[in-house]
C-alpha positions as CSV (number, residue, x, y, z in Angstrom):
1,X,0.0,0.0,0.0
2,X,2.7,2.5,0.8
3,X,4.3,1.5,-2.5
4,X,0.7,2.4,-4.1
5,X,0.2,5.5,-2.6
6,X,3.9,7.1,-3.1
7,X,3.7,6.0,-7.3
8,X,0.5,7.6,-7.1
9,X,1.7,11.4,-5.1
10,X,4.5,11.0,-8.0
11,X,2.1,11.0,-10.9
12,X,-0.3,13.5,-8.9
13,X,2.6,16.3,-8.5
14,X,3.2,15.3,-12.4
15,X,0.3,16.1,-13.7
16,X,0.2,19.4,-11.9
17,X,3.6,19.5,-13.2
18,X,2.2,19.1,-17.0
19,X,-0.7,20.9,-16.4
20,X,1.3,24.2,-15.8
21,X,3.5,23.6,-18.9
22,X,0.1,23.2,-21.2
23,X,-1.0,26.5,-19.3
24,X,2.2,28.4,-20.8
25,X,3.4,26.6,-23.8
26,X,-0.2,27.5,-26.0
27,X,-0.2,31.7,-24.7
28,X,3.9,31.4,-25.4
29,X,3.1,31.3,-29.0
30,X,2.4,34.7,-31.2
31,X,-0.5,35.7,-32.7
32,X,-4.3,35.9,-31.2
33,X,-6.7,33.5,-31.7
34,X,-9.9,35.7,-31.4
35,X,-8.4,38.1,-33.7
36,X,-7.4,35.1,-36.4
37,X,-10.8,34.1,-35.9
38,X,-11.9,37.1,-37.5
39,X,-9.5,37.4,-40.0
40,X,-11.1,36.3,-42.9
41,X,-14.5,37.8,-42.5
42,X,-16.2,39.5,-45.0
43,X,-18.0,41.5,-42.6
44,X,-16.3,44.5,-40.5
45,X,-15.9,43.5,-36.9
46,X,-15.9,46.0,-34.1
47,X,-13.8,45.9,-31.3
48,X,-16.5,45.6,-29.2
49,X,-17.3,42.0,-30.9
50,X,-14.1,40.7,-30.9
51,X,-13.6,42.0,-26.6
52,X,-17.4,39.9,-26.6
53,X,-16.0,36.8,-28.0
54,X,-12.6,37.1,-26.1
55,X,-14.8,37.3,-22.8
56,X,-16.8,34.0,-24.1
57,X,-13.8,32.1,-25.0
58,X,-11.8,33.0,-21.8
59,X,-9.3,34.9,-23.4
60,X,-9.4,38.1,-21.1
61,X,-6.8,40.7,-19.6
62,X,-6.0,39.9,-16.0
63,X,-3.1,38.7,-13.6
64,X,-1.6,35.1,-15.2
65,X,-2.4,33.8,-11.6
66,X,-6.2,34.0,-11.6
67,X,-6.0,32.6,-15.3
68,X,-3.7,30.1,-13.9
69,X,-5.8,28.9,-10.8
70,X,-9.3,29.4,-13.4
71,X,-7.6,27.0,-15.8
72,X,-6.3,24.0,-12.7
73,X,-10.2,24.6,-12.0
74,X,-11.5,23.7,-15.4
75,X,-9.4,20.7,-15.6
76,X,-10.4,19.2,-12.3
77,X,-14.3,19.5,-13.6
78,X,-13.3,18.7,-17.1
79,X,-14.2,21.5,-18.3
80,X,-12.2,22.4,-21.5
81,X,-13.7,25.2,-23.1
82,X,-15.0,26.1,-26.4
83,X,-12.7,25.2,-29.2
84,X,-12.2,28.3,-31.4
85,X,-11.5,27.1,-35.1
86,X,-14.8,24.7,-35.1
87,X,-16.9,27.4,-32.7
88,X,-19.8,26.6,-31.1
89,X,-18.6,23.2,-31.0
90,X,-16.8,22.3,-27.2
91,X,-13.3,20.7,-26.9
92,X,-14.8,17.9,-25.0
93,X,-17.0,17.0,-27.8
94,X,-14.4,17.7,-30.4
95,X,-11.9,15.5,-28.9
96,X,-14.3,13.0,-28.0
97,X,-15.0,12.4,-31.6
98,X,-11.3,11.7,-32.7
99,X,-9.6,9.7,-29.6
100,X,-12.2,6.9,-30.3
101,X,-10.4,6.7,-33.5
102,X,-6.4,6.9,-32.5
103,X,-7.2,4.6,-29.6
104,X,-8.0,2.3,-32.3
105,X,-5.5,2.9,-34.9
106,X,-3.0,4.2,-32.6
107,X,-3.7,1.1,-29.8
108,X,-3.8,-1.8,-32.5
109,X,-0.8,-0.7,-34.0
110,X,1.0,-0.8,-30.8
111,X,-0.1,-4.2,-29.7
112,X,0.1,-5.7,-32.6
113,X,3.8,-4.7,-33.2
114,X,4.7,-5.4,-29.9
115,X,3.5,-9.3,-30.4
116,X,5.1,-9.4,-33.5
117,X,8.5,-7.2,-32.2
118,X,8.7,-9.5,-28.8
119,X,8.2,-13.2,-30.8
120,X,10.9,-12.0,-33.5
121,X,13.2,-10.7,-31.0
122,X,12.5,-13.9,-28.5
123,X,13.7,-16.1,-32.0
124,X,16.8,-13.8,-32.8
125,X,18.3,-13.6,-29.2
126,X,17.8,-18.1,-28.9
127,X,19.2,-18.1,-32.6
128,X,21.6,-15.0,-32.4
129,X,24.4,-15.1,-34.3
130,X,22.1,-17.1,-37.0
131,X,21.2,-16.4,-40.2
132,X,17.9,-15.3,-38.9
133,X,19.8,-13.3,-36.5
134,X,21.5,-11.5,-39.1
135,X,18.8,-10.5,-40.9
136,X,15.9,-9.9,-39.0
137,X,17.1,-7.6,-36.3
138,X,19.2,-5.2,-38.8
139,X,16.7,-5.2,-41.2
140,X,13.9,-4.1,-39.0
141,X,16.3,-1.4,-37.5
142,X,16.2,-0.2,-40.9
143,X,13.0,0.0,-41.5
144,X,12.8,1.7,-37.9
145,X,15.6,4.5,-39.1
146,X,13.1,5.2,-42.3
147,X,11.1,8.6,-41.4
148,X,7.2,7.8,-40.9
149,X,6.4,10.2,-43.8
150,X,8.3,8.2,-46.0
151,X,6.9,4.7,-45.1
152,X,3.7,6.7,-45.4
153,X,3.9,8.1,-48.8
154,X,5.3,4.7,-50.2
155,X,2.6,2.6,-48.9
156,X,-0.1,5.1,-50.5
157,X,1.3,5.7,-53.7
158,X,1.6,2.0,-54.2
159,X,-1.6,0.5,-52.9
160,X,-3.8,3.4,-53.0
161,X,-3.0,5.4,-55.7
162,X,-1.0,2.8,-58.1
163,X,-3.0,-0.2,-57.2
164,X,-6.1,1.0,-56.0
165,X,-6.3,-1.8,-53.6
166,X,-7.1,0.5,-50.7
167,X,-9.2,3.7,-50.0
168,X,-7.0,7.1,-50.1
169,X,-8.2,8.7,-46.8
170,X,-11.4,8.7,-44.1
171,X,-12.2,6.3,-41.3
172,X,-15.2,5.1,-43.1
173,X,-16.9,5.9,-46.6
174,X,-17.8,9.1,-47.0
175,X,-22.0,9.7,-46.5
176,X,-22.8,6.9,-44.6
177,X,-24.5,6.7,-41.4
178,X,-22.0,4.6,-38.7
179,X,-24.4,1.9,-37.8
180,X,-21.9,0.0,-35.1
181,X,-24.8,-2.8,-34.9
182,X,-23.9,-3.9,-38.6
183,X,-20.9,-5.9,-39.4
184,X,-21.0,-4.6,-42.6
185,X,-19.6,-1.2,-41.3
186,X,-16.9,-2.6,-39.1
187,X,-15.4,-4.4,-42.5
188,X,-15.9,-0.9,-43.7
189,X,-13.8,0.7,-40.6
190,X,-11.3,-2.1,-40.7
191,X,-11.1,-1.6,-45.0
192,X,-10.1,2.2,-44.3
193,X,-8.1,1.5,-41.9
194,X,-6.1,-1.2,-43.5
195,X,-3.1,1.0,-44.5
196,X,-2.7,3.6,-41.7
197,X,-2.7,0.8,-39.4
198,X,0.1,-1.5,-41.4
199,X,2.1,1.8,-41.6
200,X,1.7,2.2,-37.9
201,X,2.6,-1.0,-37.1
202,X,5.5,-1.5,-39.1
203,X,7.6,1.8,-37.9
204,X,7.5,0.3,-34.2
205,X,8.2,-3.5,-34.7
206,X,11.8,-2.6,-34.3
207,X,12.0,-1.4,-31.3
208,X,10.1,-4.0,-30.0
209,X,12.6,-6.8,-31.2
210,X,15.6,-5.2,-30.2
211,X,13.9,-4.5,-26.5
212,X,13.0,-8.3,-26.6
213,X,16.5,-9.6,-28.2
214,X,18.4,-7.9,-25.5
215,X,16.4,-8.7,-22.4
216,X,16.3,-12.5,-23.6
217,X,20.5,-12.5,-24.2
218,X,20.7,-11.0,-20.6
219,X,19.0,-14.2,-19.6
220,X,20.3,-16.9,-21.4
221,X,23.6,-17.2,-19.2
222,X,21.4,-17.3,-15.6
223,X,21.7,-20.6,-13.9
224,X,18.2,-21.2,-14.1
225,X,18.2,-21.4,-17.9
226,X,21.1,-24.1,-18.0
227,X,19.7,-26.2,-15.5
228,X,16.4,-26.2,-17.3
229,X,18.8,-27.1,-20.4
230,X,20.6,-29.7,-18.4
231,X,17.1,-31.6,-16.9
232,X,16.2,-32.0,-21.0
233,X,13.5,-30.0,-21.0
234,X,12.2,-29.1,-24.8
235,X,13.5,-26.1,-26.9
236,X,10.4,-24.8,-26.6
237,X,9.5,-24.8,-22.9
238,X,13.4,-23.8,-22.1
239,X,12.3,-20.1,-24.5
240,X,8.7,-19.4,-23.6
241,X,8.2,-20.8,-19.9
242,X,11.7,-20.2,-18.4
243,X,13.7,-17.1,-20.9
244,X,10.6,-15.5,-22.1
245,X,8.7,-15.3,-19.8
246,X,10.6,-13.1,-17.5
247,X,12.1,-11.5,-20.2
248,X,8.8,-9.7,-20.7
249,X,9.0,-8.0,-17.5
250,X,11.2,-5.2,-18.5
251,X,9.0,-4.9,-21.7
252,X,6.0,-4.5,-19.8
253,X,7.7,-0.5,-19.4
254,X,8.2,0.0,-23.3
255,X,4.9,-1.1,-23.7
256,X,3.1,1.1,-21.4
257,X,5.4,3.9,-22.6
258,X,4.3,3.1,-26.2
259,X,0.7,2.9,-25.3
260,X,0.4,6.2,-23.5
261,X,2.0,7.6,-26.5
262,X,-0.3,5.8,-28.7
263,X,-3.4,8.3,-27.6
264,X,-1.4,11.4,-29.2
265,X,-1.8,9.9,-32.9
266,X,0.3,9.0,-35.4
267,X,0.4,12.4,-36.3
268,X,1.9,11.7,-40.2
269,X,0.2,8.3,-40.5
270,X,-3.4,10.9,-39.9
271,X,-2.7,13.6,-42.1
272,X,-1.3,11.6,-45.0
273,X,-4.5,9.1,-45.1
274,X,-6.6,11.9,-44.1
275,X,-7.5,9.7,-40.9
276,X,-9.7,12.0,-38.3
277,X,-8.1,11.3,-34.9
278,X,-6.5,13.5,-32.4
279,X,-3.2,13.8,-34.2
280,X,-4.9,15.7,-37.2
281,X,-6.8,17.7,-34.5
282,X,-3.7,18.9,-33.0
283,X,-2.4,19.7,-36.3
284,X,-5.5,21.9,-37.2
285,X,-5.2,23.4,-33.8
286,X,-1.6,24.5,-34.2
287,X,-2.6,26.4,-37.7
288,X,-5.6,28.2,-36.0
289,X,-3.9,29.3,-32.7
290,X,-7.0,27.7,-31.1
291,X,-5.7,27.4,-27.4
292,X,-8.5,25.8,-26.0
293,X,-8.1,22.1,-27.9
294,X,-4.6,22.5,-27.7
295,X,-4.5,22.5,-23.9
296,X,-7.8,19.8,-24.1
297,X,-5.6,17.8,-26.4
298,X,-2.0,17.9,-24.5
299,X,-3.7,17.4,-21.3
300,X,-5.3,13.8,-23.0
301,X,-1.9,13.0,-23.9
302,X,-0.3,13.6,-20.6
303,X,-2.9,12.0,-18.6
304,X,-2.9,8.8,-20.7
305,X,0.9,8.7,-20.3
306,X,1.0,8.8,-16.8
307,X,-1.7,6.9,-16.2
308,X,-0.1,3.6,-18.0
309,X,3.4,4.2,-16.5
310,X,1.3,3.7,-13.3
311,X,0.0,0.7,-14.1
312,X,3.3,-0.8,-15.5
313,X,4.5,0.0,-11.8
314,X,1.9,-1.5,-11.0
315,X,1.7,-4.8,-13.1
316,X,5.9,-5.1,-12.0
317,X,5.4,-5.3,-8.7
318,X,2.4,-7.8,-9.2
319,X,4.2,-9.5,-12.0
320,X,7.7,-10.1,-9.9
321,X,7.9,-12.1,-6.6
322,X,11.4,-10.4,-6.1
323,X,9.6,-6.7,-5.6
324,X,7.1,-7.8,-3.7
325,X,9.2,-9.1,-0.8
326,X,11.3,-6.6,-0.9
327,X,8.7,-3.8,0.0
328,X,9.6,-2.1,-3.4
């Protein structure tokens, strides 16, 4: 319990922490967003209208403390404002729409490159020095080193645009009404999502098996790995029940890490297949100066991040005898 408690003070005092850096960061950048806002209006705006809309969207003159303590406020009640790009529309409803999606594209890609990443690097540490071993582990490092954009851009001029195999963009087809009862529109979501998903997946294999393929060739030498080899025990019980099995403990981190990362959106994988999760959002946010989804948005992210390193302290301690009766 005391274990419990201090992780969870730590992640407390860090989210005030992050809070106060998602209070600055947005008013350090030029420009105003009310006055963008009005920009392009055909209209002449008085500068009574635009001090109106400034006093509806928060953005009023006043010591940065009471702004301060008003904003800690509004995220303890979840209160994020009114975005200002897609006004009347509310952060928490504009954000709600697109973390559905990058929890889904985002969070598959993740888990399904970290089974893939953990098997392949389980197979090259037992088999390292190998053929296998050879290839497998620098090859998906290279394919790691390549920049998202340009994984991106290949996969879509060759299977969208060349072959025509997949759809160019959306989370669904365009004009019809999401019916989540029908299987017919989840082969629809799963047919859009095809290629963003294989993109996302493939940029983080590497990691994976190298993360894997090191903690398995820390483990190889231990005693308890040569006398499972000595009593005859099969190939395959000697690397999944005794090697990989508490290999996986450090991985447990990266994959929490990865996961808490994962809400953010694959920021290029979005805007390349036009794919409407948070990581587009943010990037439409940026362009408009709208301060209210940036904070909604960066405070999602934090928040998700902390909140899976605490349950890989969590799942550690439960996961590994050796913590547990140390008090630790």
């Amino acid at each position: 319990m005391g274990f419990f408690l201090r992780r969870l003070s730590f992640y407390f005092i860090a989210l005030i922490f992050a809070a106060t850096l998602n209070f600055i960061l947005p008013r350090a950048m030029p420009g105003d967003p009310v006055t963008m806002m009005f920009a392009n209006a055909t209209a002449q705006v008085t500068p009574e209208r635009i001090a109106a809309m400034q006093k509806l969207l928060g953005f009023v003159d006043g010591p940065w403390y009471e702004q301060y303590f008003t904003y800690l406020a509004n995220v303890f009640t979840w209160n994020l404002g009114t975005s200002i790009k897609f006004y009347p529309l509310s952060v928490n409803e504009l954000l709600g729409g697109a973390v559905g999606w990058s929890l889904f594209l985002a969070g598959s890609a993740v888990i399904i490159s970290f089974c893939i990443g953990s098997v392949l690097g389980i197979f090259a540490a037992w088999k390292r020095g190998s053929t296998y071993d050879a290839f497998i582990s620098p090859g998906m490092l290279v394919i790691q080193a390549v920049p998202p954009v340009v994984i991106a851009m290949l996969v879509m001029f060759t299977f969208a645009l060349g072959l025509r195999w997949f759809p160019t963009g959306n989370a669904y087809t365009p004009g019809i009404i999401p019916d989540w009862s029908s299987w017919a529109f989840y082969k629809d979501v799963l047919y859009h999502a095809a290629l963003p998903l294989f993109c996302a997946t493939v940029i983080q294999i590497g990691g994976f098996l190298i993360n894997m393929r090191n903690n398995m060739i820390n483990l190889l030498n231990e005693d308890y790995i040569t006398m499972a080899k000595g009593k005859g025990l099969s190939e395959n019980r000697v690397v999944f029940n005794y090697a990989a099995r508490n290999a996986m403990l450090p991985s447990v981190t990266a994959l929490s890490m990865a996961l808490g990362m994962a809400i953010g959106g694959q920021l290029i994988v979005e805007i390349i297949f036009n794919y409407p999760g948070l990581g587009t959002v943010m990037l439409n946010a940026i362009h408009s100066r709208d301060y209210q989804v940036l904070q909604g948005q960066l405070l999602i992210m934090t928040m998700f991040m902390l909140f899976f390193n605490f349950m890989a302290d969590i799942l550690i301690v439960v996961l590994d005898p050796r913590l547990r009766k140390g008090g630790k």
